[in-house]
C-alpha positions, 0 to 999 in steps of 0.5 A, a space after each residue: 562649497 559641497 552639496 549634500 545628498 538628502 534622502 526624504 523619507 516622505 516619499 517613495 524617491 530617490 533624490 540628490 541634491 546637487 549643485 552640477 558638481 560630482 558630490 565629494 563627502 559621499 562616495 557612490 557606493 553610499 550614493 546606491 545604497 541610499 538608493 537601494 534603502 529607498 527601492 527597499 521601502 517602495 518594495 515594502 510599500 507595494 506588497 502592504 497595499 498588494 491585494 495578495 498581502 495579509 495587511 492590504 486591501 481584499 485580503 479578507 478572502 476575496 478573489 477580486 485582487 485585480 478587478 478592472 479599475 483597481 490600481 496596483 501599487 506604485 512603481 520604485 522606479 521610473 515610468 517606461 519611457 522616461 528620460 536618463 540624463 547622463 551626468 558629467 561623469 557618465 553617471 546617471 541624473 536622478 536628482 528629480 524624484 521618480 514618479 508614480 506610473 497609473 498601472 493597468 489592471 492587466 500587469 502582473 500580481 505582487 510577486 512578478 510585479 517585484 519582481 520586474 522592479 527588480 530586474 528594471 533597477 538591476 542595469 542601473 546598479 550595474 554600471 557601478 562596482 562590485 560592492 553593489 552587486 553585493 548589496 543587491 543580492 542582499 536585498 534580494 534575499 530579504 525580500 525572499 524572506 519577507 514574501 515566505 512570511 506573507 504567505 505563513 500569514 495568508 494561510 489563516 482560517 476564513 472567518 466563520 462569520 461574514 457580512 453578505 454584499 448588497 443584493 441589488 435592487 432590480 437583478 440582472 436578466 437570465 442570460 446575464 446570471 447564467 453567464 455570470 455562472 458560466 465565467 464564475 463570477 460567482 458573487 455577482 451571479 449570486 447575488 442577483 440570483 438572490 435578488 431575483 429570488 426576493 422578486 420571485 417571493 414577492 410576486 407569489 405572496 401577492 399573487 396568493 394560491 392562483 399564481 400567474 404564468 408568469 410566476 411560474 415561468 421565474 419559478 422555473 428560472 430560479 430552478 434551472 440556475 440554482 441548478 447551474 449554480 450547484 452544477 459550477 460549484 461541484 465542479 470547481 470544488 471537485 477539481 480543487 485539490 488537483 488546481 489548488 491555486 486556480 481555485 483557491 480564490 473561487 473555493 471562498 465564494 463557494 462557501 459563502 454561497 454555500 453557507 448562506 443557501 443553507 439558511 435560506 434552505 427553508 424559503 421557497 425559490 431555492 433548490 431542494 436537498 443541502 448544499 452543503 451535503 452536495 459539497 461533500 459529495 463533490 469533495 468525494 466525487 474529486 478524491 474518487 477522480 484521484 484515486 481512479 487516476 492511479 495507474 492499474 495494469 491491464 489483465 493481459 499485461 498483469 502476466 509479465 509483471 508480478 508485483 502489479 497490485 503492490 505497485 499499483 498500492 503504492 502509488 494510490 498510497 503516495 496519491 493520497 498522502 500528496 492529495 491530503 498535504 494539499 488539502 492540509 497545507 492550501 485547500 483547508 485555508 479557503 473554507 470556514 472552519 464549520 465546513 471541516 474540510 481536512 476531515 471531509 477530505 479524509 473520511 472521503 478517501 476512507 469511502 472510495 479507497 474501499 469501494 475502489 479496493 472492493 472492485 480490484 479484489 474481483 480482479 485479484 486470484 493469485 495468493 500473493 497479490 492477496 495477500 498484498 490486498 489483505 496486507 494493504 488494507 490492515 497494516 499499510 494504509 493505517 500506518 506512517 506510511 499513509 494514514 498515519 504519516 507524519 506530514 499529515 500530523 497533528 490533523 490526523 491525531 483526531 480522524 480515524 485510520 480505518 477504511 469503511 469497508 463494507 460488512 464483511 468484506 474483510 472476512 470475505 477476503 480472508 477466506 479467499 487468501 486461505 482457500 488459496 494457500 489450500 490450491 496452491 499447497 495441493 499443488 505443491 504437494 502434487 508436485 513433490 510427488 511427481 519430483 519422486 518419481 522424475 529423480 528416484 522412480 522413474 530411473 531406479 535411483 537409490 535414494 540418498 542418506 542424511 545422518 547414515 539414514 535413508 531420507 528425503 527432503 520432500 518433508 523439509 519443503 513441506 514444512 517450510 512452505 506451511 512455516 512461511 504460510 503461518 509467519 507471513 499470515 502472523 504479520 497481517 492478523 493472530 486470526 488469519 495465522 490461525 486461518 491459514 493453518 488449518 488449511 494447510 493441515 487440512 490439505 496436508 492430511 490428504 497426502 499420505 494417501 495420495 503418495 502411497 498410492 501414487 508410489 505403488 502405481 508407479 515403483 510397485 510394478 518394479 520390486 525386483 529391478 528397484 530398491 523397494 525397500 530402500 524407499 520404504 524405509 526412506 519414505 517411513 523416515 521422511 513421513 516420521 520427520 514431518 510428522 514431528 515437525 506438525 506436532 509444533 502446531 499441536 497446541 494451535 490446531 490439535 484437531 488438524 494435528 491430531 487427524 494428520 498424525 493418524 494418517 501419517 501413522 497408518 502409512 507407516 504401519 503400512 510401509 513397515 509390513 509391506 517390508 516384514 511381508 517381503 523378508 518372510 516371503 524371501 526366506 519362506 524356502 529357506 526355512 522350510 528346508 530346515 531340519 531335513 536329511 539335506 540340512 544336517 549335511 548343506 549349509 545352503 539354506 541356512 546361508 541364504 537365510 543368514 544373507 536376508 537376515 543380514 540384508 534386513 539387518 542393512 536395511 534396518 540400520 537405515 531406519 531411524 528411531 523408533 520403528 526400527 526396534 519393532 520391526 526388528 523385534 517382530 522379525 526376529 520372533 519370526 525367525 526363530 518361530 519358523 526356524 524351531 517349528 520345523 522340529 514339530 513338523 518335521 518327524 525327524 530322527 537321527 541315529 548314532 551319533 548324528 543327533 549330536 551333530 544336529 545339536 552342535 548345528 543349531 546351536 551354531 546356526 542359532 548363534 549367528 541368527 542372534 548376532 544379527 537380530 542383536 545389531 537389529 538392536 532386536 528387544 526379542 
């Protein structure tokens, strides 16, 4: 006759009845999963009754999960040191149930207490096939699933009401309390700090006004442990978020002793001020030790690395984020919901990011790191990539986004950005000018020509630096573009002056070796130019444009009759000699005339719009003044035939002059 295998759901077992013969109707693959099903619910049964599990016992918020004398679950499987009886066919014996071990308080939690189980049960399940195998890690899997539920359970709220434990009778001594404190044993220490209290306000309401000495001398117990008490809570809280699993049990006896000191905040024995004000200002004290944590450059090593400020944001901004998902996903679930504690956490960072970014703008003086700082604080640190991250969503949905700067401090900021950009674009502006001189002046180069004109690209360089300026600004605030252009033009209005003179200084003294005109006319397009391209910002600043205008317009007024002054210098001899005895007989005046005519006509083709038809004009009424004159001047007479000859002349030498001042495009 077969014997047939039972399982009793009754208990934690494993057992196989059998009549010493190998069982026939169930093969061992069967057999193990029998065994498996059973060490499945022993697993179960274990996490229900584990400290640490939602349904067990202390899962209300305290930390005692493993006090001494407490016994953790039973083991699935056999006591360390029990016997395996071999079957007849080499099989393991496991018909007598497994029996529950006495466990000492000192083994692990649940989860590396599965863990071993596990591990204990892997070797004898291996002695079978494959198919074993299999169903191990399918049990394996589960119970991964099952320990990711529980810990979705733990993260629940603390309840906002408790029940205080028994204040003992008679409290502990000094020395034991302040022990109590030093290990954090916090419910205990307070507690009998609590009774002690209750003996302290006994005593006083029967000692009346002349209290003892002794009285006084508890009085001044109670103070210096209330002390110690406070000093241990600001110390745990404040680390909390950097050991967030050390603490996580010690966090839910803060704030029971929190809340509690505050409803005896008007009875005498206790410390003066709120605890729970002084827990803020240790969950501030904590995010200040976090954000000066963030690695931040030395000044002698801020040299070799531009980006020093953008990199140290950065990581302060990846701090925060990482600092705040913990305080959202673990810290928060250790607290009553009253203590606000994800709020708390916030409003702190608000408060010392900007006192830390107050002390790094001292350190900041480049326009770029400046503008880094002003970027951060009004853009970056209220956008997803901070504040409004999306892993920190929905709980930021109701905090504010904004840094509590100190009054002002921003517009402090901002006018420290714009005297900046005056600095440097006064340097860059000095520095155009000291590029002239290397590449044209200094060697008598001729400068160059775009479009058939003369011109030099200094204007374009000005342009898009004070473009860039704007557009960079534009992205920060409208106020601060505004800001920025107006010192650009400001620094801007100063420099057709400074150029005039530095060109005069430098190129005046070689007129005749240089191409003095040339540059004239180069410098009266390109300043024409830059003009035109500030006329764009006439609407934003006109008071700016308009002062720029107004000395771009002298310059050139000034170039341009520095040009008329040496045409008429140069042909000055030339039209004195005209209407002469040697005139009416040598053209050599009158070709020297018609060769700087011609030279004026060279260079005003190189002129761009409008100024070449004044000066043209202006010249060619210069011209045919002085060349007409002579016959006022001069008493000239001519006998015979000659006054034909002399008419015949000037009508030719006319003709050609008015040729010239035509290709001039001349309105005379």
């Amino acid at each position: 006759m077969m014997a047939k295998s039972t399982v009793n759901p009754d208990e934690d077992t494993v057992s196989l009845k059998s009549n010493g013969k190998t069982p026939t109707n169930d093969s061992p693959v069967k057999e193990k999963l029998g065994m498996m099903q059973s060490l499945r619910k022993s697993i179960r049964h274990a996490a229900e009754k584990s400290p640490l599990s939602p349904g067990g016992k202390g899962s209300k918020g305290t930390p005692k999960a493993t006090e001494s004398g407490s016994q953790l679950p039973p083991s699935p499987s056999q006591s360390i040191g029990s016997p395996v009886t071999p079957g007849k066919d080499g099989d393991t014996d496991v018909s007598h149930p497994l029996k529950r071990s006495k466990t000492d308080p000192s083994m692990p939690t649940t989860d590396s207490f599965v863990r071993g189980s596990i591990r204990r049960s892997l070797p004898f399940i291996k002695r079978k096939k494959d198919p074993l195998k299999t169903v191990c890690e399918g049990l394996v899997e589960e119970m991964k699933e099952e320990k990711e539920e529980e810990e979705v359970v733990v993260l629940a709220e603390i309840e906002e009401m408790y029940t205080l434990p028994e204040i003992p009778h008679t409290p502990l001594s000094v020395m034991q309390i302040s022990k109590l404190i030093e290990t954090e044993v916090l419910e205990d220490a307070h507690l009998n700090l609590l009774a002690l209290r209750r003996e302290f306000q006994q005593e006083q309401d029967q000692s009346g006004r002349d209290s003892p000495m002794e009285l006084a001398k508890k009085e001044k117990d109670l103070s210096l442990l209330y002390g110690d008490l406070r000093k241990k809570i600001n110390t745990i809280v404040r680390d909390s978020s950097s050991l967030p699993s050390r603490n996580k049990g010690l966090l839910v006896l803060v704030a029971r002793v929190i809340q509690e000191e505050d409803k005896r905040a008007e009875e005498p024995g206790g410390l003066p001020g709120s605890w729970m004000e002084a827990w803020r200002e240790a969950v501030e004290e904590g995010v200040q030790a976090k954000v000066e944590s963030v690695y931040l450059e030395q000044r002698e090593q801020r040299e070799q690395s531009a980006s020093w400020l953008a990199m140290h944001l950065g990581k302060l901004g990846k701090t925060i984020i990482e600092d705040l998902e913990s305080v959202k996903t673990e810290l928060r679930w250790s607290y009553p919901p009253s203590f606000k504690v994800f709020s708390t956490y916030v409003r702190s960072y608000h408060s010392v990011v900007a006192q830390h970014l107050k002390k790094v703008e001292q350190q900041v003086t480049e326009r770029r790191d400046l503008y880094v700082l002003l970027n951060w604080i009004i853009n970056i640190y209220k956008s997803e990539r901070i504040m409004g991250s999306l892993s920190l969503q929905p709980d930021m949905n109701d905090e504010s986004t904004d840094l509590q700067l100190e009054e002002n401090f921003l517009k402090q900021l901002k006018e420290k950005y714009c005297c900046r950009v005056k600095v440097d674009m006064r340097s860059s502006l000095d520095k155009i000018i000291e590029l002239e001189n290397e590449e044209f002046w200094k060697d008598k180069k001729r400068p160059e020509k775009d479009e058939e004109f003369l011109n030099s690209e200094f204007h374009m360089d000005i342009w898009t630096q004070v473009k860039s300026n704007c557009q960079n600004s534009r992205l920060i605030d409208a106020e601060l573009e505004l800001k920025v252009l107006s010192s650009c033009l400001e620094e801007l209005k100063d420099f057709p002056k400074k150029f005039e003179a530095e060109f005069n200084r430098l190129c005046g003294a070689l007129k005749p070796q240089s191409p003095w005109a040339e540059y004239q006319i180069t410098y009266i397009n390109s300043f024409s130019a830059l003009q035109e391209h500030m006329d764009g910002y006439l609407g934003t600043c006109p008071d700016e444009v308009e002062g720029f205008k107004i000395e771009v317009k002298w310059l050139i007024v000034r170039l341009l009759q520095g040009l008329e002054d040496q045409f008429k210098e140069d042909v000055k001899p030339y039209l004195r000699r005209m209407m002469t005895r040697k005139w009416l007989t040598n053209d050599e005046d009158f070709n020297e005339l018609y060769s700087q005519t011609k030279l004026l006509s060279q260079h005003c083709a190189l002129m761009r719009p409008p100024h070449v038809q004044e000066f043209a004009s202006r010249l060619h009424y210069h011209v045919v003044k002085e060349y007409i004159g002579q016959l006022m001047k001069n008493n000239y007479s001519c006998k015979n035939r000659k006054h034909d000859k002399a008419a015949d002349k000037i009508r030719q030498q006319w003709d050609e002059l008015v040729d010239v001042f035509e290709d001039m495009k001349s309105t005379s």
